[in-house]
C-alpha positions in Angstrom: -13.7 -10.7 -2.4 -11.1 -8.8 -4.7 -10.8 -8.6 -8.6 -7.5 -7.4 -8.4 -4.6 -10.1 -7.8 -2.7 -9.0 -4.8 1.3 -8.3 -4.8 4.0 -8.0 -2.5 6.8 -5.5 -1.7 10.1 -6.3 -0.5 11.6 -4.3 1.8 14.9 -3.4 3.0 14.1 -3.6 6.3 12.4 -4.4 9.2 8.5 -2.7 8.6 8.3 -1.4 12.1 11.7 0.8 11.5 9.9 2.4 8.2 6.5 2.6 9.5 6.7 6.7 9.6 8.2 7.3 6.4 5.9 5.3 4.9 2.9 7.1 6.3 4.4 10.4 5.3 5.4 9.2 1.4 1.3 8.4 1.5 -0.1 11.1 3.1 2.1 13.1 0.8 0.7 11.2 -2.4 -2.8 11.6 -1.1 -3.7 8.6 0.5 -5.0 8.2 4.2 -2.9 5.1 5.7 -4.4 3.2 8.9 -2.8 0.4 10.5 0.2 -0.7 12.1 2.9 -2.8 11.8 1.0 -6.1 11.1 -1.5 -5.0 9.2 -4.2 -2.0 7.9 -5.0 -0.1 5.1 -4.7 2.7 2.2 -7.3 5.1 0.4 -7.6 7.8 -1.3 -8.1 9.1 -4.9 -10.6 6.6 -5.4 -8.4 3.5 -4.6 -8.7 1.5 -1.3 -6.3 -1.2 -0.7 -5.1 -3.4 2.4 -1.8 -4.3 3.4 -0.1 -7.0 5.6 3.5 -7.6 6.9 5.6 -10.6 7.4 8.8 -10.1 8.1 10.7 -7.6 5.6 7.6 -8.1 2.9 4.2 -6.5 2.5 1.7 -8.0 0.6 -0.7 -5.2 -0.9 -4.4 -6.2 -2.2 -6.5 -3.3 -4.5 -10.4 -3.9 -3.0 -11.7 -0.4 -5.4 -10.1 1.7 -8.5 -11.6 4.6 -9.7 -13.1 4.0 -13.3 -10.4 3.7 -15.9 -7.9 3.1 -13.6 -5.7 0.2 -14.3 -4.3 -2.1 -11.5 -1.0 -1.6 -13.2 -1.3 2.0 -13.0 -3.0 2.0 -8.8 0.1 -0.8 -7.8 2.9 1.8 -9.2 1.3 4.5 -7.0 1.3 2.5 -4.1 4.7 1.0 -4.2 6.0 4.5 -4.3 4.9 4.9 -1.0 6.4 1.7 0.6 9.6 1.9 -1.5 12.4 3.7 -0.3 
């Protein structure tokens, strides 16, 4: 179970064609990423969060936030990663 309502990400394409850059843009922002094109997961600097793909969307849920770390805040961080 999750506090935190989950949200999604469009992308510009397919998630399998991005897949690299997207585990670069985290490991450069700090966040170990395991998974694969379906599905996996995110963590580091206190946040932990799971992803899933379907088709060109990813739908991101926040499981743990450091204290006084907003949602808001931990969602902007990871769409930065996914975004190009």
């Amino acid at each position: 179970m999750t506090l935190y309502e989950p949200f999604t990400i469009a992308l510009n394409e397919e998630f399998d064609n991005i897949i690299k850059e997207v585990r670069g843009k985290a490991a450069e922002m700090g966040f170990s990423f395991r998974g694969n094109v379906q599905s996996g997961e995110l963590e580091g600097k206190g946040i932990s969060a799971k992803y899933s793909v379907s088709g060109h969307e990813v739908t991101i849920t926040i499981h743990t936030l450091p204290i006084f770390h907003s949602s808001e805040k931990a969602e902007r961080k990871i769409r930065k990663a996914f975004e190009s």
